[in-house]
C-alpha positions as YAML, in Angstrom:
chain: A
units: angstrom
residues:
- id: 1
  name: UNK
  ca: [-125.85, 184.85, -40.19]
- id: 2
  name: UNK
  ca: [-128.29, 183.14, -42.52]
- id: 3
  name: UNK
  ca: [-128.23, 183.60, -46.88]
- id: 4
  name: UNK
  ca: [-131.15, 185.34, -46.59]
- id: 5
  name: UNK
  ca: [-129.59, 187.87, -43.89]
- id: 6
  name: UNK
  ca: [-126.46, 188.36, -46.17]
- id: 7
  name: UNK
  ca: [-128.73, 189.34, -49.70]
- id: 8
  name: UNK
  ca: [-130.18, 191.70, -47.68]
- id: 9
  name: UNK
  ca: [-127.75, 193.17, -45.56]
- id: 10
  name: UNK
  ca: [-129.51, 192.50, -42.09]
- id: 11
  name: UNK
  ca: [-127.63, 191.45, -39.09]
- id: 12
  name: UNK
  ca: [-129.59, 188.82, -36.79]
- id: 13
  name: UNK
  ca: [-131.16, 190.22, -34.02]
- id: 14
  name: UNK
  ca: [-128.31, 190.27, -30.51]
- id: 15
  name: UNK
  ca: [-128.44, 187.32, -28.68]
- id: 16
  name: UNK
  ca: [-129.85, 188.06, -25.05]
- id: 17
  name: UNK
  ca: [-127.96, 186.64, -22.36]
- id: 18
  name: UNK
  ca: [-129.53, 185.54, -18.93]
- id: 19
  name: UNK
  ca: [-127.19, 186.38, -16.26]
- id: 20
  name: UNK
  ca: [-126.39, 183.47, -14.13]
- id: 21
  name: UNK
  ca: [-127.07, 185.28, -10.80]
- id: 22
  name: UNK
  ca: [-130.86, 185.59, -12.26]
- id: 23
  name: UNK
  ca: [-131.06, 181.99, -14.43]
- id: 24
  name: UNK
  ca: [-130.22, 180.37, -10.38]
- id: 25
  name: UNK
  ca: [-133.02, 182.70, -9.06]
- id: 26
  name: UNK
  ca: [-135.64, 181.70, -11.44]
- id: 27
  name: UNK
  ca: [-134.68, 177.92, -11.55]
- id: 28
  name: UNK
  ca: [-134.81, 178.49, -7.51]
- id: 29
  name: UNK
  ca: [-138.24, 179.59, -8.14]
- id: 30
  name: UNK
  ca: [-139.89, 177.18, -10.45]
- id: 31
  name: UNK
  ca: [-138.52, 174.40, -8.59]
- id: 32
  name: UNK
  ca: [-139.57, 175.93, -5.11]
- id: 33
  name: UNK
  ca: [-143.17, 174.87, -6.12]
- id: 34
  name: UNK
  ca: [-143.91, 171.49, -4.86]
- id: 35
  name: UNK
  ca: [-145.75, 168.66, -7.37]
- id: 36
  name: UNK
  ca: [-147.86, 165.79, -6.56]
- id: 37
  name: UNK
  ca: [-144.99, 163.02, -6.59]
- id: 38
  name: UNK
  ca: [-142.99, 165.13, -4.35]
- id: 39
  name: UNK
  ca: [-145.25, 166.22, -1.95]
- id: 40
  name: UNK
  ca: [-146.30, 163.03, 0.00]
- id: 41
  name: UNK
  ca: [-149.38, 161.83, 2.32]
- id: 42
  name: UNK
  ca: [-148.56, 162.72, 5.81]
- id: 43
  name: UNK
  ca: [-147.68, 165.83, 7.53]
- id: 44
  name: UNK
  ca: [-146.03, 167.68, 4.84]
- id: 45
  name: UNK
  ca: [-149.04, 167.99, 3.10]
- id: 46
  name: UNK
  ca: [-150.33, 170.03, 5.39]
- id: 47
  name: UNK
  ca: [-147.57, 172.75, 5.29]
- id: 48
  name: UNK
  ca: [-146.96, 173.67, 1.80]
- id: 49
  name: UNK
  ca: [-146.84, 177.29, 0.64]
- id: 50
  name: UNK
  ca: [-150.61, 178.43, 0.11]
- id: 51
  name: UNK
  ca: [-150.27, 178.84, -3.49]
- id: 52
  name: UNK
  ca: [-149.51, 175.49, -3.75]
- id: 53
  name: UNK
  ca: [-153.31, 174.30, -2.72]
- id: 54
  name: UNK
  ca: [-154.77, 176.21, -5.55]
- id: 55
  name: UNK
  ca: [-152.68, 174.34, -7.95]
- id: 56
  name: UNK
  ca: [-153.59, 171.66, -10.43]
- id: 57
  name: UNK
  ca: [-151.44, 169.29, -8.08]
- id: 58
  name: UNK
  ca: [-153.13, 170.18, -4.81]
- id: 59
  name: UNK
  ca: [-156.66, 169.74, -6.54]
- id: 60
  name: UNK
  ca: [-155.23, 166.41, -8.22]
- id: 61
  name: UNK
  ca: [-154.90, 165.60, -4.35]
- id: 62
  name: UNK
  ca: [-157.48, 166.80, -3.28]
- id: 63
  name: UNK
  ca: [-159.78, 164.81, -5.82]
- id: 64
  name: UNK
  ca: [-157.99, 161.74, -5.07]
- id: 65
  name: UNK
  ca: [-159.07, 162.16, -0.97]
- id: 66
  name: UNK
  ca: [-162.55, 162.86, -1.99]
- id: 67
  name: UNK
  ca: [-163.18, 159.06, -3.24]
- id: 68
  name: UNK
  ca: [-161.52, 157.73, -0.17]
- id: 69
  name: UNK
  ca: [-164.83, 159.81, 2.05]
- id: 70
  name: UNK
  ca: [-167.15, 157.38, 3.63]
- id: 71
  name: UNK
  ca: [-170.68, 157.46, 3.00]
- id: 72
  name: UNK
  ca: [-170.59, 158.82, 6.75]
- id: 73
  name: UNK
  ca: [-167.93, 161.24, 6.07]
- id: 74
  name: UNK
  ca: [-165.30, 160.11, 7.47]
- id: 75
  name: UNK
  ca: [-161.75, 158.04, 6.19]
- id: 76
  name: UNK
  ca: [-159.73, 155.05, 6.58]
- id: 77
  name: UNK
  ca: [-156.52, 154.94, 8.05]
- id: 78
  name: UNK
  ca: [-152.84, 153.61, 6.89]
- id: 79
  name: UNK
  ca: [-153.68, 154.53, 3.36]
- id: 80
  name: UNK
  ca: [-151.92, 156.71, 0.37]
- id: 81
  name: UNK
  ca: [-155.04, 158.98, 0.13]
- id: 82
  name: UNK
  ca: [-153.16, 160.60, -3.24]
- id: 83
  name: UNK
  ca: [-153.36, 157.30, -4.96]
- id: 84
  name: UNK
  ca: [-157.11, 156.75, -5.92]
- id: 85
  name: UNK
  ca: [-158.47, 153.95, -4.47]
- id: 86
  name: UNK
  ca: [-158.41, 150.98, -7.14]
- id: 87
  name: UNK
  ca: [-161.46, 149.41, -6.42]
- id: 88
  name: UNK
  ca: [-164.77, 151.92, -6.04]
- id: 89
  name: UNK
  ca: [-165.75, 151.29, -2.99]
- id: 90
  name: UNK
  ca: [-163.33, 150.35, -1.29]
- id: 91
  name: UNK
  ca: [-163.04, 152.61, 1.40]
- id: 92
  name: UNK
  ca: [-162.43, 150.72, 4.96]
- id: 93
  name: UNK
  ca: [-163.89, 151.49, 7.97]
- id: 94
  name: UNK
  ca: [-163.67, 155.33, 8.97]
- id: 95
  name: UNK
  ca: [-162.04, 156.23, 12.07]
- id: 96
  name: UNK
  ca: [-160.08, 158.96, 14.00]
- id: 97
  name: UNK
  ca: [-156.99, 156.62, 14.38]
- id: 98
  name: UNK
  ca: [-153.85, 157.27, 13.50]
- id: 99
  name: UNK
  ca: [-154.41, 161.08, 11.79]
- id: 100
  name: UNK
  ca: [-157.14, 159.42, 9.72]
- id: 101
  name: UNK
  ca: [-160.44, 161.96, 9.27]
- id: 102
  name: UNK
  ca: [-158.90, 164.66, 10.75]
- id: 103
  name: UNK
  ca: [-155.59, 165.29, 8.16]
- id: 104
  name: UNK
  ca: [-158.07, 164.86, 5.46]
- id: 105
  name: UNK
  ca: [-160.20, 167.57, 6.50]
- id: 106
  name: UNK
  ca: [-157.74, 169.80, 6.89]
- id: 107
  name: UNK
  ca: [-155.94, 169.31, 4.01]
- id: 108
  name: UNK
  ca: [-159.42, 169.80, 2.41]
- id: 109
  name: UNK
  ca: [-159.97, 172.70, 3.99]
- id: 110
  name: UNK
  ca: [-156.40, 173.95, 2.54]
- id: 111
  name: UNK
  ca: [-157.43, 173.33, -0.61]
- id: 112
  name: UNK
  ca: [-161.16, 175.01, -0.65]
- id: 113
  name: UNK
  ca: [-160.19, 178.03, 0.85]
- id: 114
  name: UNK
  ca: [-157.22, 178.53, -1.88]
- id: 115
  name: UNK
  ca: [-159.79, 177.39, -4.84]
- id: 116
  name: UNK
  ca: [-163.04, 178.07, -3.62]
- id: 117
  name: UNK
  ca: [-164.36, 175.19, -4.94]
- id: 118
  name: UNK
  ca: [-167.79, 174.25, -3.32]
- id: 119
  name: UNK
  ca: [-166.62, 170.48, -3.67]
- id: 120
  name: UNK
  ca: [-163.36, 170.71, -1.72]
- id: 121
  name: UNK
  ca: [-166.32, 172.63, 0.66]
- id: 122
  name: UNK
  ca: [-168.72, 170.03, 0.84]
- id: 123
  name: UNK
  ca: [-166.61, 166.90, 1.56]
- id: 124
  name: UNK
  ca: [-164.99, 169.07, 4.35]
- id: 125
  name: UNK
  ca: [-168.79, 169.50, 5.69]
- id: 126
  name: UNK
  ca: [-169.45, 166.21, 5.10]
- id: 127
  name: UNK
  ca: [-166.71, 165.62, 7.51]
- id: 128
  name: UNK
  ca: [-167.35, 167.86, 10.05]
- id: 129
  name: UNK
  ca: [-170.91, 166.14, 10.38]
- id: 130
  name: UNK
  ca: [-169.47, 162.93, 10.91]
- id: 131
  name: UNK
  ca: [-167.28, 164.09, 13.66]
- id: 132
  name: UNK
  ca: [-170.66, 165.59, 15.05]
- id: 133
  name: UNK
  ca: [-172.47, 162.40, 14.49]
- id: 134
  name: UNK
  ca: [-169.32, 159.97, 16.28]
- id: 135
  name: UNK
  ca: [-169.23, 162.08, 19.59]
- id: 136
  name: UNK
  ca: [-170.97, 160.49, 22.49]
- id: 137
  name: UNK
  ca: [-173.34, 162.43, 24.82]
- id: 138
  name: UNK
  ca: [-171.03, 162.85, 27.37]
- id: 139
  name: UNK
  ca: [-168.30, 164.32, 24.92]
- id: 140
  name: UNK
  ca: [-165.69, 161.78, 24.07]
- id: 141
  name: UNK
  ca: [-165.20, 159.77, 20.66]
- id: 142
  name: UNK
  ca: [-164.84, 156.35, 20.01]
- id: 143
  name: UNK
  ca: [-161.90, 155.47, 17.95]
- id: 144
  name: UNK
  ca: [-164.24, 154.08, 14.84]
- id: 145
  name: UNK
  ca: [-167.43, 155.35, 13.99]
- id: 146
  name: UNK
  ca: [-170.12, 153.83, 13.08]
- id: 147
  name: UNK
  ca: [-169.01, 151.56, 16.11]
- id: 148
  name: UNK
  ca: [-167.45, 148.60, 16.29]
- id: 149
  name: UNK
  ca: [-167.26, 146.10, 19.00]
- id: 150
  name: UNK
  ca: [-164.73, 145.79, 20.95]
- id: 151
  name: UNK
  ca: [-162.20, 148.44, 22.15]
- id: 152
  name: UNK
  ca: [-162.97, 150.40, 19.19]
- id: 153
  name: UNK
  ca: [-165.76, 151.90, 21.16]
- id: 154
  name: UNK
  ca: [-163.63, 153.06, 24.06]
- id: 155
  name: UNK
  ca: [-163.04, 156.88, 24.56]
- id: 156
  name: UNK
  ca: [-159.88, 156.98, 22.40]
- id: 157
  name: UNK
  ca: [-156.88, 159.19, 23.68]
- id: 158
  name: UNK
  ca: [-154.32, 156.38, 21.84]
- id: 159
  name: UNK
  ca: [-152.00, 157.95, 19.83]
- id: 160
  name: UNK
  ca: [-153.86, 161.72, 20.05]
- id: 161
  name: UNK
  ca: [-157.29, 160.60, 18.25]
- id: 162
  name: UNK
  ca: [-159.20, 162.47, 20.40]
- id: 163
  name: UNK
  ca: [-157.07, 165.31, 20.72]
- id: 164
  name: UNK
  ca: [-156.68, 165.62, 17.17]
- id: 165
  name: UNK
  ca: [-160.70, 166.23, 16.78]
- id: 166
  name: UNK
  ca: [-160.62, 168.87, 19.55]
- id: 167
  name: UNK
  ca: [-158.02, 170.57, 17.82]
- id: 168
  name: UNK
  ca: [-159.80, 170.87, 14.79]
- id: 169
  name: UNK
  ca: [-163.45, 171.84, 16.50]
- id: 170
  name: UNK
  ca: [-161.11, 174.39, 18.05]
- id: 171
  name: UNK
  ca: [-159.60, 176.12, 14.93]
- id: 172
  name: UNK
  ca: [-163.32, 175.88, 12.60]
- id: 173
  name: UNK
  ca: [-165.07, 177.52, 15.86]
- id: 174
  name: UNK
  ca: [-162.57, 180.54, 15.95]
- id: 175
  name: UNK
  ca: [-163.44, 180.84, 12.35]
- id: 176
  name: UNK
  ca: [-159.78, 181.59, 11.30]
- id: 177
  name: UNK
  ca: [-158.31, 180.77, 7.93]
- id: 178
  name: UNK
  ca: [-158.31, 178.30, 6.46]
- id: 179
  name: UNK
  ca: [-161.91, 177.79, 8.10]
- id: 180
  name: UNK
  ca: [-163.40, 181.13, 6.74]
- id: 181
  name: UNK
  ca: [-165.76, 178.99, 4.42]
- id: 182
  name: UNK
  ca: [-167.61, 177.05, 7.55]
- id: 183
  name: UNK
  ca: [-170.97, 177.88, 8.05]
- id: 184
  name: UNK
  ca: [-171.64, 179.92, 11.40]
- id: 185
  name: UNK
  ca: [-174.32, 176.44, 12.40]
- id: 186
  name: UNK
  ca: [-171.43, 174.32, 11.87]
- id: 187
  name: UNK
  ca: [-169.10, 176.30, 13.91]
- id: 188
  name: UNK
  ca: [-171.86, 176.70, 16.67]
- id: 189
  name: UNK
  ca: [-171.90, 172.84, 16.48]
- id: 190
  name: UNK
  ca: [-168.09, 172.59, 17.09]
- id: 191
  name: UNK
  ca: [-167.42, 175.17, 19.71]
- id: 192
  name: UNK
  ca: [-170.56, 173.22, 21.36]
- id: 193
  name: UNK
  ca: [-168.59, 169.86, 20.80]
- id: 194
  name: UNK
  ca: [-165.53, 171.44, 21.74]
- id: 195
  name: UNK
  ca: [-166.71, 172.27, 25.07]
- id: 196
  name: UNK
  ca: [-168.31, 168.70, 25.57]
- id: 197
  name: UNK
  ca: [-164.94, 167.35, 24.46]
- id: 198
  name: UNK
  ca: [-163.08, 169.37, 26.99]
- id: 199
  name: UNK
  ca: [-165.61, 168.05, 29.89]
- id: 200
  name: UNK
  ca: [-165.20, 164.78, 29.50]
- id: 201
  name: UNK
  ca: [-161.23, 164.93, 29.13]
- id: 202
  name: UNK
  ca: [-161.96, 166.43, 33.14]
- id: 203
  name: UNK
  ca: [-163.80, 163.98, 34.02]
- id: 204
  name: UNK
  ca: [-161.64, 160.93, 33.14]
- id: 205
  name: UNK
  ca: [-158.61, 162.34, 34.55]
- id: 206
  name: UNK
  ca: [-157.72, 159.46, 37.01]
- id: 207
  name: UNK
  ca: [-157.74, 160.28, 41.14]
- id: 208
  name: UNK
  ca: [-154.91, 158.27, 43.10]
- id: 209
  name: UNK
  ca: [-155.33, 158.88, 47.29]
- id: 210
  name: UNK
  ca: [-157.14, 162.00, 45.99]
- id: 211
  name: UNK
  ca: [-154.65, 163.80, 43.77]
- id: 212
  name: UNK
  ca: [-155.12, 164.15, 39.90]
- id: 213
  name: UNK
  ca: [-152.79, 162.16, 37.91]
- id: 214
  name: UNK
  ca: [-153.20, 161.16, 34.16]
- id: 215
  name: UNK
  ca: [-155.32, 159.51, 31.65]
- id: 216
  name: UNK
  ca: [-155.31, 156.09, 30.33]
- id: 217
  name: UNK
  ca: [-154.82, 155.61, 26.41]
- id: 218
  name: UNK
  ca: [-158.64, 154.41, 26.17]
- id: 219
  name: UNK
  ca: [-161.63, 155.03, 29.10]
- id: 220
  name: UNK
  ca: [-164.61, 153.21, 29.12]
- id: 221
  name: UNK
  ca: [-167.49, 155.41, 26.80]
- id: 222
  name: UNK
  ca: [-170.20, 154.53, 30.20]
- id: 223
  name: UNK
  ca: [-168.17, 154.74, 32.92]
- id: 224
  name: UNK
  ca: [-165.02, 157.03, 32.12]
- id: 225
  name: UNK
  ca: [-163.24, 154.14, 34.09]
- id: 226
  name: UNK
  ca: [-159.52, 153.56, 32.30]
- id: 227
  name: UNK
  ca: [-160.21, 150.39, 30.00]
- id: 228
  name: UNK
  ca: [-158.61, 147.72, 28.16]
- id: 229
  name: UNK
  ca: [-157.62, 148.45, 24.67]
- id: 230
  name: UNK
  ca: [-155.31, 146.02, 22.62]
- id: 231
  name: UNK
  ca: [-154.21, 142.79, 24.87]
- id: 232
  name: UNK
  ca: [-151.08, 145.11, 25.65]
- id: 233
  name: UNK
  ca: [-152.62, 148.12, 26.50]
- id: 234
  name: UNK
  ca: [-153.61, 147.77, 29.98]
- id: 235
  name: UNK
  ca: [-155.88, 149.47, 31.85]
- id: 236
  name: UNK
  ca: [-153.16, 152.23, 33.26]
- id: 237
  name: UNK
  ca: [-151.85, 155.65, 33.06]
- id: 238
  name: UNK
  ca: [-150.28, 156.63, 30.04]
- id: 239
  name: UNK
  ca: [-146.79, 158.46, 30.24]
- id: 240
  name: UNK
  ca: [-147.44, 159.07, 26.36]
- id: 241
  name: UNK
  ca: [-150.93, 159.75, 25.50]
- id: 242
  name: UNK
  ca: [-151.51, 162.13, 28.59]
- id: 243
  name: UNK
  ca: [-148.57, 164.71, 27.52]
- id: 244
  name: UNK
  ca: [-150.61, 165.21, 24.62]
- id: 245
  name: UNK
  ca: [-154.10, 166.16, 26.44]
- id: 246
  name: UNK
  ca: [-151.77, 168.08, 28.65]
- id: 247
  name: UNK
  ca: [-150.63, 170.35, 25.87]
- id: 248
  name: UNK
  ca: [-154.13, 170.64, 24.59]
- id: 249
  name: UNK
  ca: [-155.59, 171.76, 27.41]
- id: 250
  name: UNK
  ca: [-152.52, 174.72, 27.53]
- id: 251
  name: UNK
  ca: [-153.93, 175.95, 24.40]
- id: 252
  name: UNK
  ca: [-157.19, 176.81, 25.73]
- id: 253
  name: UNK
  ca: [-157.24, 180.79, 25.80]
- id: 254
  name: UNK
  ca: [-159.11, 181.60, 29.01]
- id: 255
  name: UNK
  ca: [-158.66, 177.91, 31.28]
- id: 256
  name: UNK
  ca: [-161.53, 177.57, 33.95]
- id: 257
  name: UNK
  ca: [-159.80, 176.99, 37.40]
- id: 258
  name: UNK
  ca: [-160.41, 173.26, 36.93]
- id: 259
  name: UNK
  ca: [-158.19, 173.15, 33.57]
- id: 260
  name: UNK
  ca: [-155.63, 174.82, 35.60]
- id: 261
  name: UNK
  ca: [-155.70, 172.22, 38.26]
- id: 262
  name: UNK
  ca: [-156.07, 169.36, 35.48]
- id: 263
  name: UNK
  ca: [-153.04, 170.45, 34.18]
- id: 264
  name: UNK
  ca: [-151.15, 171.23, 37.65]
- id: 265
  name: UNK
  ca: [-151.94, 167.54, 38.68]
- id: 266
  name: UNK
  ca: [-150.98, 165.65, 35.37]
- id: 267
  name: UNK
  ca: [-147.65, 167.82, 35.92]
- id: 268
  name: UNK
  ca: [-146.69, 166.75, 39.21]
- id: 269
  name: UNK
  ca: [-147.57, 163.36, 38.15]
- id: 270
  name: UNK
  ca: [-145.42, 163.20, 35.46]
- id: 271
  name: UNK
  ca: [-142.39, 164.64, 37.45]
- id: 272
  name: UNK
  ca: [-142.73, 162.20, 39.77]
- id: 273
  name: UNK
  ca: [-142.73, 158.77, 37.36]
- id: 274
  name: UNK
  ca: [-140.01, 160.36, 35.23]
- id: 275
  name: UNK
  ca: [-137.24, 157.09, 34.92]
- id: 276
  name: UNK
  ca: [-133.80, 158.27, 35.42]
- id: 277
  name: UNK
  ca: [-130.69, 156.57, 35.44]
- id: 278
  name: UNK
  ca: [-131.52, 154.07, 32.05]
- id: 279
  name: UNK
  ca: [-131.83, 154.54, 28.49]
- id: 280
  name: UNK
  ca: [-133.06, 152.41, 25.33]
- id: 281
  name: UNK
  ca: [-130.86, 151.08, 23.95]
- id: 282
  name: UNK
  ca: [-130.31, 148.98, 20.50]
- id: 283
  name: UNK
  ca: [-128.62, 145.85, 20.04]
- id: 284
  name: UNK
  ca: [-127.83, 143.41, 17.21]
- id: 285
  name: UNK
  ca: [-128.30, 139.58, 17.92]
- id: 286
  name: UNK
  ca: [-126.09, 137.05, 16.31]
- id: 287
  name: UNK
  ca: [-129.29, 136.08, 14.10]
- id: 288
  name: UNK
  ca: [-128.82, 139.86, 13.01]
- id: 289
  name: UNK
  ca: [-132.33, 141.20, 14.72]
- id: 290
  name: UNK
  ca: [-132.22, 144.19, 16.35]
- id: 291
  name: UNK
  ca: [-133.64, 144.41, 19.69]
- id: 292
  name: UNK
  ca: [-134.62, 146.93, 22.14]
- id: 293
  name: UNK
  ca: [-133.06, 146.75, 25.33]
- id: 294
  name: UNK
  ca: [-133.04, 149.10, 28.44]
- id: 295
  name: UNK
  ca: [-129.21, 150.23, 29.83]
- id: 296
  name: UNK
  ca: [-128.11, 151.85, 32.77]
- id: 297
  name: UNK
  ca: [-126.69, 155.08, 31.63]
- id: 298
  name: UNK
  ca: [-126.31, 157.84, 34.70]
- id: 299
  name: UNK
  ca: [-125.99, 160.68, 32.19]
- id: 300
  name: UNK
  ca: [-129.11, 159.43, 30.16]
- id: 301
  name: UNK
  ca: [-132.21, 162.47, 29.87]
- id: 302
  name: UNK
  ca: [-135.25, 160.98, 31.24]
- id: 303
  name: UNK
  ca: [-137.98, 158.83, 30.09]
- id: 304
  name: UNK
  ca: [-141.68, 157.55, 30.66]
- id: 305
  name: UNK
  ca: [-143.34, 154.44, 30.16]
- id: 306
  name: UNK
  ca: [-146.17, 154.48, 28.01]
- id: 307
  name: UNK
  ca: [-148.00, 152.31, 30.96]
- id: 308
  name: UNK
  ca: [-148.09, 153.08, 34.70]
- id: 309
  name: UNK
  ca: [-149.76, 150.50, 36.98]
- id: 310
  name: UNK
  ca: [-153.19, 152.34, 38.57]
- id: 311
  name: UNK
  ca: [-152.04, 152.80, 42.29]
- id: 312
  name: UNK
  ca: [-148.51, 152.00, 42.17]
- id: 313
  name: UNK
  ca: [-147.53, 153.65, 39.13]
- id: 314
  name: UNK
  ca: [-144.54, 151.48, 38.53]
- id: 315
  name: UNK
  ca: [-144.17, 151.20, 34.55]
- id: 316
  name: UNK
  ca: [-145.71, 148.19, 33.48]
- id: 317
  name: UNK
  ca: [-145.04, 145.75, 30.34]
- id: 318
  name: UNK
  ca: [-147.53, 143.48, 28.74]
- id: 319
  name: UNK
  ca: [-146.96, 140.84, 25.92]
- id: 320
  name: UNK
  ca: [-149.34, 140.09, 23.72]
- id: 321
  name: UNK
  ca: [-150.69, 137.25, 26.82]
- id: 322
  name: UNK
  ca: [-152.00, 140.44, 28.35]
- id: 323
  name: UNK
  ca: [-149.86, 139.72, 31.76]
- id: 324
  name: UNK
  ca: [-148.48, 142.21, 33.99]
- id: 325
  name: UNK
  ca: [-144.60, 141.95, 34.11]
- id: 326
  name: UNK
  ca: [-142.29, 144.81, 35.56]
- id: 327
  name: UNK
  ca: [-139.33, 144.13, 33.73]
- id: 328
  name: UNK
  ca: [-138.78, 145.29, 30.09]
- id: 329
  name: UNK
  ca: [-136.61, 142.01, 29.07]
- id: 330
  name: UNK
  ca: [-138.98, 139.67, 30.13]
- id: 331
  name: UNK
  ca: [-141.59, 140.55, 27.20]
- id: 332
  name: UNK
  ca: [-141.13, 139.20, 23.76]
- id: 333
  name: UNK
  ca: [-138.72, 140.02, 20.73]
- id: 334
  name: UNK
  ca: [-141.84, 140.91, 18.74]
- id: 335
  name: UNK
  ca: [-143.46, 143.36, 21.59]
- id: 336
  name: UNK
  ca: [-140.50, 144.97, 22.43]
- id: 337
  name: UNK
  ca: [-139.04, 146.21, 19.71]
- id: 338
  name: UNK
  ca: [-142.08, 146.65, 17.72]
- id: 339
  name: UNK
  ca: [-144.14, 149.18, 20.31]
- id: 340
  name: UNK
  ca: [-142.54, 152.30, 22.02]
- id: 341
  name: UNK
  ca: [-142.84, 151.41, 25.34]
- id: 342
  name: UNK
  ca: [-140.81, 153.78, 26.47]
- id: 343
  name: UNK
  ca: [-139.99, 157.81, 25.35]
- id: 344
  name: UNK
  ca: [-138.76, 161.49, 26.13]
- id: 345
  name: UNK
  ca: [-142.70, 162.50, 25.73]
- id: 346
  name: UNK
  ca: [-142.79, 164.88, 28.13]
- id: 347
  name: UNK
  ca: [-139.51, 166.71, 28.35]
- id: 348
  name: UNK
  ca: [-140.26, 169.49, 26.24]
- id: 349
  name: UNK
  ca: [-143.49, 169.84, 27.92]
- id: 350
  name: UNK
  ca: [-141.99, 170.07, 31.79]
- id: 351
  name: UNK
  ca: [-138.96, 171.99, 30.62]
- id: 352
  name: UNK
  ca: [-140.39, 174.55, 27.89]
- id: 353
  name: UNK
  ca: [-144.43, 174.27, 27.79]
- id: 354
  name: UNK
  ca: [-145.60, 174.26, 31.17]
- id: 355
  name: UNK
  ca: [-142.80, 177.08, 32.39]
- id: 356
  name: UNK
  ca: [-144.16, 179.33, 29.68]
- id: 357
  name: UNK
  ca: [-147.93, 178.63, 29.97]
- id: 358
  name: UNK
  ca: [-147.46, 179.58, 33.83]
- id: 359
  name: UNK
  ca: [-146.04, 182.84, 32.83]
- id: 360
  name: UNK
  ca: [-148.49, 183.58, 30.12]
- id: 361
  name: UNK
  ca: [-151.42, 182.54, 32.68]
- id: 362
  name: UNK
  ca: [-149.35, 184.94, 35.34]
- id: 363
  name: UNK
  ca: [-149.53, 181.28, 37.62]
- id: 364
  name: UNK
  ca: [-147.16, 182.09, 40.70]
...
């Protein structure tokens, strides 16, 4: 109690108490809202609490992607699209590699639905019409647009490019949020693009004695023929890239009776170059790398090569040399313990996807 509160006979107003039950709840709550330095470029941006995308962070973001846009519409890859670029201008070569293009346009499109900002709307636009203007005539996507020469200009399934732009086209066509904002042309445009996609995907499945197996990681954009990409990605059948087409092509509503076999044969395929009996395994040198080394191991789940030789389909390993060798140890340090050549990719697809999209599909 103050002088003034003792000449006049007042007593000070009671002191409110938060409870601590309700002080935990609201600290629970203001934290619970994530900022700009804790939400980081990658996935997680994409699956924040909706609120958050109509926040000053999210639009911070969101401005910060905007100067990364190509004057075709599209991005660069490998980069921290929330730090702005420090050079104007400086905006690399835009591909679908690697998450690039796609992630920011739907991050974009996170962000303008929540605001409603027509600029958020516009550079998502801007990207859709690149994706338009990068698809060849006979539906697939190079993996850099405006082209490059070179594998760049292969039909790109490496690493889920492709698949990645189909599943976008796929979600803007249906018109669900957070695509409300397209326009109906632009939607027309993707289911039309969609469908293209989905045709050539068909077509480049690769026939062995007249069975449908898999897909290579890159196809030739002329031919469909399986192609050279890097000098240690063969022209092969991918025990990575294909689980990947195989679980977008399950997430097509109604599949035509050649989707259904498309998937069928990539199935049996896979069953039948599944490794058993070996595992990766790490080891330290006495020079203290760590190299990646394949053990037997009878109780290890099985794996798949990333490469399959065309007609025999044993898993083959290339060095940077570009030669064939059928033995994992025989490669490099570098190679081998830098690239996955080897993975569980399609376990969860044989074991969970494909039993349920049979059911769903009522497939006896």
């Amino acid at each position: 109690m103050n002088l003034i509160q003792i000449m006049s006979g007042s007593q000070p107003p009671p002191r409110r108490v938060v409870p601590t039950a309700a002080l935990t709840i609201l600290v629970s709550a203001c934290s619970a809202l994530p900022t700009a330095a804790q939400v980081r470029w990658g996935d997680e941006i994409l699956r924040q609490p909706r609120q958050w995308y109509a926040s000053t962070e999210a639009r911070t973001a969101a401005d910060s992607v905007i100067q990364y846009q190509s004057p075709e519409g599209g991005w660069l890859k490998n980069a921290d699209l929330l730090t702005p670029p420090s050079t104007p201008g400086a905006l690399g070569r835009p591909t679908i590699d690697n998450g690039a293009t796609t992630m920011p346009m739907r991050f974009l499109a996170l962000v303008a639905d929540a605001t409603g900002d027509a600029k958020y709307r516009k550079a998502f636009e801007r990207g859709m019409d690149y994706l338009f203007a990068a698809q060849y005539p006979n539906g697939g996507w190079p993996q850099y647009f405006p082209l490059r020469e070179g594998y760049y200009s292969r039909i790109t399934y490496n690493d889920n490019a492709m698949v990645n732009v189909l599943k976008l086209l796929r979600d803007v066509s249906a018109g669900d949020a957070p695509y409300g904002f397209v326009d109906q042309a632009r939607r027309d445009k993707a289911a039309a693009a969609l469908e293209r996609g989905i045709d050539v995907i068909l077509r480049s499945q690769v026939k062995q004695d007249g069975q449908l197996t898999a897909w290579c990681t890159q196809h030739d954009e002329e031919t469909l023929e399986p192609a050279w990409a890097r000098s240690y990605e063969p022209p092969s059948l991918s025990g990575g890239e294909s689980v990947g087409i195989v679980r977008f092509l399950m997430s097509i509503d109604e599949p035509a009776p050649e989707i259904v076999a498309a998937i069928e044969g990539a199935v049996r395929w896979l069953r039948s170059v599944a490794m058993s009996g070996v595992r990766v395994d790490r080891i330290r040198r006495p020079d203290g790398r760590v190299e990646r080394v394949l053990v037997k191991d009878s109780a290890a789940p099985p794996l798949w090569a990333r490469f399959y030789q065309l007609g025999t389909n044993r898993p083959l390993y290339l060095d940077c040399d570009s030669v064939y060798r059928y033995d994992f140890s025989e490669i490099g340090y570098e190679r081998r313990s830098g690239y996955n050549y080897h993975g569980t990719w399609a376990a969860g697809l044989l074991n969970e996807d494909y039993p349920r999209w049979r059911a769903r599909h009522g497939l006896q």
